[in-house]
C-alpha positions in Angstrom: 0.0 0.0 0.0 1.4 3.8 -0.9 0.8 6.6 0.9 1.0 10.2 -1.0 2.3 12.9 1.1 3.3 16.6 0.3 6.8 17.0 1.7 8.6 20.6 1.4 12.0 22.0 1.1 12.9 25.7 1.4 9.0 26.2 1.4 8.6 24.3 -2.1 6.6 21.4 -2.4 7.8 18.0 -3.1 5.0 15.4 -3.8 6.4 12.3 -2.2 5.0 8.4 -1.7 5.8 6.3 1.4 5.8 2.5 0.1 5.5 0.5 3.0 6.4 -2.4 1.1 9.9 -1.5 0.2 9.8 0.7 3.8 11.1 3.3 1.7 10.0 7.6 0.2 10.2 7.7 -3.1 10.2 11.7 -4.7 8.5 13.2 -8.2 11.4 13.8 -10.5 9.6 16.5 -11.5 9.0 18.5 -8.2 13.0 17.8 -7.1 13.9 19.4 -10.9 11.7 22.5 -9.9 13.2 23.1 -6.9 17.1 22.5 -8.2 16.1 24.9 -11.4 13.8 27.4 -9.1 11.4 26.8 -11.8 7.5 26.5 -11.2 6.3 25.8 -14.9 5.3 22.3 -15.0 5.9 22.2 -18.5 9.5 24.0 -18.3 10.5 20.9 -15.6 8.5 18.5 -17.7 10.5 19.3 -20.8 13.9 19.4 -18.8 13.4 16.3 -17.6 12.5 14.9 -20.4 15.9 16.1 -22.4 17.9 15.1 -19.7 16.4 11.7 -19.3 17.9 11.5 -22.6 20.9 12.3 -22.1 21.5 10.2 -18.6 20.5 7.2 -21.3 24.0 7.8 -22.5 25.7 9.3 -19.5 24.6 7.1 -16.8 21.9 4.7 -17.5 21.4 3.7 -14.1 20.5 6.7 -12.9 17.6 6.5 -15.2 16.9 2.4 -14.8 16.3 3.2 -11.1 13.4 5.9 -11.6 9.9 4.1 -11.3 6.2 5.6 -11.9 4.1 5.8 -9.2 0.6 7.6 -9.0 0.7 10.8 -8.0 -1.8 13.5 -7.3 -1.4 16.2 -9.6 -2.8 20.3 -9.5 -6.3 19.3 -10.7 -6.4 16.5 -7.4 -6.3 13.8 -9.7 -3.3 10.9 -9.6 -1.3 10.3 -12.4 2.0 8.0 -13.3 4.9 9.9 -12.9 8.8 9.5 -13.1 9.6 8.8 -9.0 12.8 8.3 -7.3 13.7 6.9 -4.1 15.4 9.2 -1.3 19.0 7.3 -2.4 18.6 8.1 -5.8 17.5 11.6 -5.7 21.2 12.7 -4.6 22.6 11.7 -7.6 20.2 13.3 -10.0 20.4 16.3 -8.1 24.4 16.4 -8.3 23.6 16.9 -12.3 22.7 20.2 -12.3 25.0 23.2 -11.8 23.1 25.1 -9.1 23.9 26.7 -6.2 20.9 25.0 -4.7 22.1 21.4 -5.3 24.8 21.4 -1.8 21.9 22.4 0.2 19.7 19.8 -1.4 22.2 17.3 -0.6 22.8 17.9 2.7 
């Protein structure tokens, strides 16, 4: 059984799942990209995530094998698949981008 949650970080929120299965949070992709790019546009993180996916394919494939879907709720309430990663696995995406942001993310 999952169990969505809202989680923050610096006062941003981060649409998390606890699956008591694996005992273990797993975090939107999408939401974690927003806050490392201080972007709010769905679509802007959408589309960066969907270019870098990409190019982790090629760079570092596991990075990428590791991300599930999970449903999620979404702005209209409603839950939808979407790209997830597991506390673990979050630090490493997160040391891709070249932000500022990133060393308190990963602290």
């Amino acid at each position: 059984m999952n169990k969505i949650f809202i989680r923050f970080f610096d006062d941003r929120e981060v649409r998390a799942v606890w699956d008591e299965g694996r005992s273990k949070w797993y975090f939107s992709v999408l939401d974690v990209i927003g806050i490392l790019n201080a972007q709010d546009d769905y679509e802007k993180n959408r589309n960066y995530w969907k270019y870098l996916k990409a190019k982790l394919k090629k760079d570092n494939p596991l990075l990428v094998s590791v991300t599930t879907q999970l449903k999620v709720a979404a702005a209209d309430r409603k839950k939808y698949k979407t790209d997830v990663l597991d506390s673990d696995d979050s630090i490493p995406l997160s040391k891709v981008f070249p932000s500022v942001k990133v060393s308190h993310f990963v602290e």
